[in-house]
N, C-alpha and C positions, 0 to 999 in steps of 0.2 A: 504494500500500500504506500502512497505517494502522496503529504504532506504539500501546501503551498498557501504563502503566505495571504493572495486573494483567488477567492474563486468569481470573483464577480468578472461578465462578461467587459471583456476590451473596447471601448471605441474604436471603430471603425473609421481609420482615416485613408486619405489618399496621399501615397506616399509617391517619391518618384520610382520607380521598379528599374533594379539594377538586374538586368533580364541574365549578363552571364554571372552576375554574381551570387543571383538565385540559383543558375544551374550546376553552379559550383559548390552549393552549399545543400545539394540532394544526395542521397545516401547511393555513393552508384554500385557499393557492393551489393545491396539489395536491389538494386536497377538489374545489374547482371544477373546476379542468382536469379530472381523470374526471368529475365530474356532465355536462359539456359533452360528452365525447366519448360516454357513454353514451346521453344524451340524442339527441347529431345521430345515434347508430348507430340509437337504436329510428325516427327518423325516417327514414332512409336506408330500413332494411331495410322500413318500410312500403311505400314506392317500389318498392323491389324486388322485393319478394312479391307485389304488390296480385295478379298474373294468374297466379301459382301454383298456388291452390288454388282449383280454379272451385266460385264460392259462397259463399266466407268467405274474401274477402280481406286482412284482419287476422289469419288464423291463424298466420302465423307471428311476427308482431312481439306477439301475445298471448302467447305463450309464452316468448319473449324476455321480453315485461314483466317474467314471472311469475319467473322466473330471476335479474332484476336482486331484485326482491322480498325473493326469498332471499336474495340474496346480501347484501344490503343487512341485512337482519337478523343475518347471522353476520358481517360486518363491524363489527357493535355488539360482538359477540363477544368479534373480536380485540381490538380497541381497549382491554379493559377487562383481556386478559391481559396480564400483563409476562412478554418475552421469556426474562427467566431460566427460565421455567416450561417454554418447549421446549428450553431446553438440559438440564434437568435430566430431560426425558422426550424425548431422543433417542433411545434405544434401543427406546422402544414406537412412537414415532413412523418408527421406519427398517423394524421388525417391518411396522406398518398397511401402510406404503408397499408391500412385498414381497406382502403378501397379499391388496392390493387389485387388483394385477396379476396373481397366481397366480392368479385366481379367473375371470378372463375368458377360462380357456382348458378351464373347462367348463361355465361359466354363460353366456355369451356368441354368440351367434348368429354363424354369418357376416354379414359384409357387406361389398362390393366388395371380398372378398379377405381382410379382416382380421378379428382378434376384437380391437372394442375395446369396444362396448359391452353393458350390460348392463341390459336389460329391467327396468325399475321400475315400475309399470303405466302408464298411459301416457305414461312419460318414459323417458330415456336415460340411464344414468349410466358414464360415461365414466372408471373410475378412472387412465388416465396422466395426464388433465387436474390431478387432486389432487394425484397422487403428484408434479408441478413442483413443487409449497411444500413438499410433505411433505419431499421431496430436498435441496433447500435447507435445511429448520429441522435433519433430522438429519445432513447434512455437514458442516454450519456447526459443530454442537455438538462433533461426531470435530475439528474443524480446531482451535478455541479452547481445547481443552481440552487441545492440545499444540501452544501456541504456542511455546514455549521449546524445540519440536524440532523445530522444521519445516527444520531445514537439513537432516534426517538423511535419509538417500535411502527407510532405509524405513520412516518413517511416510508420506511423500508418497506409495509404494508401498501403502499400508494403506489409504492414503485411497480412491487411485484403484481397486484394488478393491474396494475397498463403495459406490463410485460406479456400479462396474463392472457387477456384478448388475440392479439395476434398469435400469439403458439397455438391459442385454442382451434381458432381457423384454420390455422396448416393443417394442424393432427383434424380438422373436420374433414378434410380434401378426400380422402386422410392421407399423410405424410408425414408419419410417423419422426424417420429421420429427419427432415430439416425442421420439425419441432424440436427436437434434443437437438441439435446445432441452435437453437432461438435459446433455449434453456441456459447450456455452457456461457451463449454469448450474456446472458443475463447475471449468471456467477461470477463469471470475469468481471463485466461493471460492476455490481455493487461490492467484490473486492477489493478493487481497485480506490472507487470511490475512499472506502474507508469504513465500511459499517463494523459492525463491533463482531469479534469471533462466537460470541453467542448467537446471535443475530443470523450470522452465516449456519454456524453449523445449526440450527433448528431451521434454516429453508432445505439445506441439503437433507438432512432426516427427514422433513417433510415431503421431499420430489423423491426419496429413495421410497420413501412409506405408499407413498399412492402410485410406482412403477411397481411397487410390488402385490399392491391392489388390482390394479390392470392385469397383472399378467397370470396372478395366480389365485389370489384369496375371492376375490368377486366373480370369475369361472368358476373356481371350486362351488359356489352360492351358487351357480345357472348364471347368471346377471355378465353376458358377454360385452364388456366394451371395444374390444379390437376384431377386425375383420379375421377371419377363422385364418385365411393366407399369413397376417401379420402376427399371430400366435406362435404358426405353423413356424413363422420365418425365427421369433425371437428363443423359440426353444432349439440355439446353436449347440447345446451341451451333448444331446443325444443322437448327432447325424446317424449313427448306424442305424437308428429303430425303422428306418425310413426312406433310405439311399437313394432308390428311386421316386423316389416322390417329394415331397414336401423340402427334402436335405439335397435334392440333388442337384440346384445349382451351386451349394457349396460344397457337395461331394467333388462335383469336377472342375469347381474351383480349384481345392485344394491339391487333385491331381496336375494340374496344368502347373501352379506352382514348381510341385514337386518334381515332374517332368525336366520343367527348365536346366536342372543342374547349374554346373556355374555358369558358363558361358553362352547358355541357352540353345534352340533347338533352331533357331533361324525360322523366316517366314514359311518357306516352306514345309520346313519339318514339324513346326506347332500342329499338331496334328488334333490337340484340343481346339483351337481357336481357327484355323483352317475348316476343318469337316462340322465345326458346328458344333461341336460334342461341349463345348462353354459357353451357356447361354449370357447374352448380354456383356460379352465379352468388349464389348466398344463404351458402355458404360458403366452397370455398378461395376462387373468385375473385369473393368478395363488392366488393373495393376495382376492381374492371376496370367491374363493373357501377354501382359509386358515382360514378366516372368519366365513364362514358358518359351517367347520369342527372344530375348535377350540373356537370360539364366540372370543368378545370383550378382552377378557382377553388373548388369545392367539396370537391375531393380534396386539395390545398393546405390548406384550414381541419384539416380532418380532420389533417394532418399536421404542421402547427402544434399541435394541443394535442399530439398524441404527444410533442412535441420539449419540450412544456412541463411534460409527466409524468416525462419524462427529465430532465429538468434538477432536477425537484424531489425525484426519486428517486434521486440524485447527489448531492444536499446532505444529504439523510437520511443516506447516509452518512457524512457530515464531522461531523456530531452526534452518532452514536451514542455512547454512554456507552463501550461497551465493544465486544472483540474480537469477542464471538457477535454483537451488533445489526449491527454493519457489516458483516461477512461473509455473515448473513440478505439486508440490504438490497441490498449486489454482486450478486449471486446473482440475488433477484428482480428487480432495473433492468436488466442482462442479458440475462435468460432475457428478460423483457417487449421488450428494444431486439431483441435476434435475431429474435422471430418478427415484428416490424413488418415488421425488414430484408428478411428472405424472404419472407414472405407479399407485401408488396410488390411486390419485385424479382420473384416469380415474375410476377406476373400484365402484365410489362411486358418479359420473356423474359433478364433480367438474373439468375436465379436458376429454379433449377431448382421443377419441382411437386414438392412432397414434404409437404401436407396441412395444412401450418401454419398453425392460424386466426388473423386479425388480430383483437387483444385487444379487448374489447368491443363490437364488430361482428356478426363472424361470427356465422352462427345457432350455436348450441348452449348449454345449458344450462349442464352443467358448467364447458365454457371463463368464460361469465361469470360463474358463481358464483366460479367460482378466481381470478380476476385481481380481483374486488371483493374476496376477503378478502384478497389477497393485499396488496391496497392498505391493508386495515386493518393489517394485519402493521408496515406500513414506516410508518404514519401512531402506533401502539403506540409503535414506535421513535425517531421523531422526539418523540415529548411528553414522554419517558423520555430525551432527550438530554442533551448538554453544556447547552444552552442554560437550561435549569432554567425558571425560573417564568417569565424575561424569555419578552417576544415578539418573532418575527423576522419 
C-alpha cells in the first residue's frame, strides 16, 4: 500500500508539451516487452491457425494484425491523456461501463451459451473486454477520492457495491471468468488504496464463502446457480471421472502441453492442434497449442516477457504521482497477472476453464485492443511520475 501526502485531484493546466521529452520519459523496457510478446503472439497464432481456415490460412492472424492496428492507435491516445482527466470523468466512465454490458442482452446473439458479443459488421465487439479498464479508471477515482476514509466500514461497503453491479452483469452473460478478473481487479484497488487488513481479509473470506456457495453447498441444496457446463468446467480436480466428456478439452489440453517437449513439435507435427484433437486451440487454450508447437522452450520465452511486463507494471506503481495513478496501475498489473495465472494454469489442469484469454495472444479483437490501451494507460502514468524529467 502507497501512502501520499494529497489525494485531492490536480488542476488541470495547459502546459507547453515537450513532445521528445515526454517520449523520453516513457518506460521503453515495458514499451519493448509488449512489442515482443505481441509480436511472438501474431507469430505463434500464424502456426496455429495456418489449417483453420481451408484457403486462407493467415485469416486469422490478419485480423489479429488488424486489432493490434487499432489498438496501437488509441494507445497514442492514452499516452497523451493525463490520468486526472478519468478521475474527474468517473462517473460517465462507471455510467459507459454499465451500458456497454446492459446492451448485450438485447443486441447480442447467443453463443456457446453466452451473450457476450456484439455484431459490428464483420467484427466482434466484446464490451466486458473494455469494461476491465473502464472498472479500474472509475473505482480507482470512488477509492482516491476518499482516501482519508477508507478505514470506515462503509465507504469500503460503497465501494464494493459499485464494484458489485458490473461483475454481477458479466457473471449474468454468464462469464464466469472475466467476472473473477473484475473481482482481482477490485482486490488490487482497494489494497492498494489502503483499506485496513481487517477490512480486506473479511471481503476475501467473504468472495471465498459465496464461491464456495456457488459451487458446492447450494447444488448440494438442489438450488443451481451456474450453468450445469460451468460446474462441469470448475470441477478441474477430477478430469479422469470424465475424459471424454465434460474434462476433455482439458484432457487434450494437457496432452498437447505435454506432447510439446522442449523444443516442440513444429506446425506440422502438433498433431493436437493440426487435426483438431484441441478444441479452441486459437483461444482459451491458445498457450497448450503454443506449447505443443514450440515445446518448453518457447512457452518459457513467452513467459519470460509476461514476468517482464509485470515487473515493469509494478514499478509504474512506485512512481505514480499520486493516489488515483497507482491505484489505476494495481488494478491493471493485477487484473493482467490473474488472467496469465489462469488462463495458464487452466490449460495445464492447475486451474479450472472459465474463458480467460491470455493477454495479447489469444485471438480476439477487443481483448487486444484493451490490454494495448491498457498499457498506454500505465505507460501515461509512469511519464506523469515521481521520477519527473530524469530517466530511469
Amino acid at each position: 500500500m502507497i501512502d501520499y501526502a494529497s489525494s485531492r485531484p490536480r488542476p488541470l493546466v495547459r502546459d507547453h508539451v515537450d513532445v521528445f521529452g515526454f517520449v523520453r520519459r516513457l518506460d521503453w523496457i515495458l514499451m519493448l516487452a509488449v512489442g515482443g510478446i505481441v509480436a511472438y503472439g501474431l507469430w505463434a497464432v500464424a502456426g496455429i491457425t495456418r489449417f483453420d481456415v481451408e484457403g486462407d490460412e493467415n485469416y486469422y492472424v490478419v485480423r489479429q494484425a488488424i486489432a493490434v492496428g487499432l489498438g496501437f492507435a488509441v494507445f497514442l491516445v492514452a499516452l497523451v491523456i493525463d490520468p486526472d482527466r478519468y478521475r474527474r470523468a468517473q462517473q460517465p466512465i462507471y455510467v459507459a461501463s454499465l451500458l456497454g454490458m446492459l446492451l448485450v442482452f438485447p443486441l447480442a446473439d447467443t453463443t456457446r451459451g453466452s451473450k457476450r458479443w456484439i455484431e459490428l459488421g464483420p467484427f466482434q465487439f466484446q464490451p466486458s473486454e473494455f469494461g476491465k479498464l473502464l472498472f479500474v479508471l472509475a473505482l480507482a477515482g470512488f477509492l482516491a477520492d476518499r482516501a482519508r476514509r477508507l478505514h470506515e466500514p462503509r465507504v469500503v461497503l460503497q465501494a464494493i457495491g459499485l464494484a458489485a453491479i458490473p461483475i454481477a452483469l458479466v457473471f449474468k452473460q454468464p462469464d464466469l471468468g472475466t467476472a473473477l478478473v473484475y473481482g482481482a481487479a477490485l482486490v488490487a484497488c482497494l489494497f492498494i488504496a489502503g483499506i485496513r487488513w481487517l477490512h480486506l481479509g473479511l471481503l476475501v473470506g467473504t468472495v471465498a464463502l459465496l464461491a464456495s456457495s456457488v459451487v458446492w453447498f447450494l447444488p448440494s441444496a438442489g438450488i443451481e446457480v451456474l450453468e450445469p457446463y460451468q460446474t462441469a468446467r470448475l470441477n478441474f480436480t477430477n478430469l479422469e471421472e470424465d475424459p471424454g466428456g465434460t474434462a476433455y478439452n482439458q484432457t487434450q489440453s494437457i496432452t498437447a502441453v505435454g506432447s510439446g517437449g522442449l523444443e516442440g513439435r513444429g506446425v506440422e507435427g502438433a498433431t493436437q492442434t493440426r487435426l483438431d484433437y484441441l478444441p479452441e486451440h486459437h483461444t482459451d487454450f491458445v498457450f497448450a497449442a503454443l506449447a505443443e508447437q514450440r515445446g518448453f522452450f518457447g512457452a518459457a520465452l513467452l513467459l519470460a516477457l509476461y514476468l517482464l511486463v509485470v515487473w515493469r507494471g509494478l514499478r509504474v506503481i512506485t512512481v505514480a504521482r499520486d493516489a488515483y495513478s497507482a491505484i489505476v496501475a494495481g488494478g491493471i498489473v493485477v487484473a493482467f497477472l490473474f488472467q496469465i495465472f489462469v488462463n495458464v494454469g487452466m490449460t495445464m489442469g492447475v486451474a479450472p476453464v472459465t474463458g480467460i484469454p491470455l493477454p495479447f495472444v489469444t485471438v480476439g479483437g477487443s481483448s487486444m485492443v484493451m490490454n494495448i490501451v491498457a498499457v498506454g494507460v500505465l505507460q501515461a502514468i509512469y511519464a506523469r511520475g515521481h521520477h519527473g524529467r530524469r530517466r530511469r
